[in-house]
C-alpha angles and dihedrals in degrees: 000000000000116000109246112244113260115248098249083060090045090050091056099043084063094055126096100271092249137129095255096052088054086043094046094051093046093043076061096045095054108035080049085050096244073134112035125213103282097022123131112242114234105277116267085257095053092043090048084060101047096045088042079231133126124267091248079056088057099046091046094051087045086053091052087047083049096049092048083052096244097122147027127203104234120191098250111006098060123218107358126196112241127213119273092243075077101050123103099243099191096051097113095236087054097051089039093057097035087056087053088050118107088249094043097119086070094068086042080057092051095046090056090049085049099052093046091058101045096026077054106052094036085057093052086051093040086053079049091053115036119136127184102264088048092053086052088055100045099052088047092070099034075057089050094048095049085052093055102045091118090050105064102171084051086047101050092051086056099041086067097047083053086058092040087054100053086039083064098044089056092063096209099131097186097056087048093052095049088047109050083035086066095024093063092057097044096057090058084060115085089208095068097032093052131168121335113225120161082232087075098044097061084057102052090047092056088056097049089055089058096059099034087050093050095047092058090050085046091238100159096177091048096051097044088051090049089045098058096042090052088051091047102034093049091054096052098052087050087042092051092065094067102264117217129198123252 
């Protein structure tokens, strides 16, 4: 009697036969510790096998490991797995698997301490640098988002266009670019989006009008303060109901 193939193989067998789809499930294998930090990865002949792909495929998709720091080619040991102190933490493969990990919580933990600090600091710049136009704009979307609080799926889309528009107003470009870099593979994860209630989003709401509120007085302190306390307060209220992975 034949083995069945595990579902991670029959996932891959479904996948278009390119490089990308072999990298993307071995970017999983490894961050989850399939692979542990100083193993050997299968050789090229035995992962051709497995993928139902070409060598050339193999060592593409090995190049692309090497270049996101998971792995290190070693003269007789073959590919080895590197510690995770050498992986590129912001490529999107490598958030998407570490926020599927057990421990994955955790990174959920350090992307809302993330986004306090630097969605702090860009709201006290945005207060700084408020024009007009960018008040206007501003107090638009805090009046869209009090039209759609019994609609919290429509809310939440919104929600995220509210903290893009401060962020750009803010005009700090890096931070931005960090944030919606971690953020975007957050969202995918149900652990960080969690359950919708029209309770939440009240709360949320009320948030968003105090900094909101302390931007257009130009209140930096203020909007950095209310800032941090939205981004905190909101994860502990998602991580409260008992968030999952996946």
């Amino acid at each position: 009697m034949t083995s069945p193939v595990p579902p991670s193989l029959q996932r891959v067998r479904r996948r278009p036969r390119l490089a990308e789809a072999v990298v993307e499930d071995l970017v999983n294998a490894i961050v989850t510790e399939t692979y542990p930090a100083g193993s050997a990865l299968p050789p090229e002949g035995i992962l051709g096998d497995m993928y139902e792909v070409s060598r050339t495929v193999v060592r593409e998709a090995t190049m692309a490991l090497t270049e996101k720091g998971l792995v290190v080619s070693q003269q007789g040991r073959g590919t080895i797995v590197r510690e995770a102190n050498a992986w590129d933490m912001l490529d999107p493969m490598i958030l998407a698997a570490l926020f599927r990990r057990e421990d994955g919580l955790a990174y959920l933990d350090n992307l809302s301490e993330i986004r306090s600090l630097l969605e702090g600091a860009m709201a006290a710049k945005a207060a700084q640098r408020r024009t007009p136009e960018t008040i206007a704009e501003l107090k638009a979307q805090i009046e869209k988002l009090e039209s759609l609080i019994q609609m919290p799926a429509a809310y939440v889309h919104e929600d995220v266009a509210f903290h893009d528009i401060i962020m750009r107003i803010s005009g700090d470009k890096l931070s931005k670019a960090v944030i919606d870099g971690v953020q975007s593979e957050a969202l995918r994860t149900h652990g960080y989006s969690g359950k919708l209630n029209v309770e939440h989003v009240r709360e949320t709401h009320e948030a968003h009008r105090r900094i909101c509120d302390a931007i257009v007085s130009g209140d930096s302190d203020g909007a950095a303060r209310a800032m941090r306390e939205h981004i905190e307060g909101s994860w502990a209220r998602r991580r409260a109901q008992g968030p999952q992975n996946g």
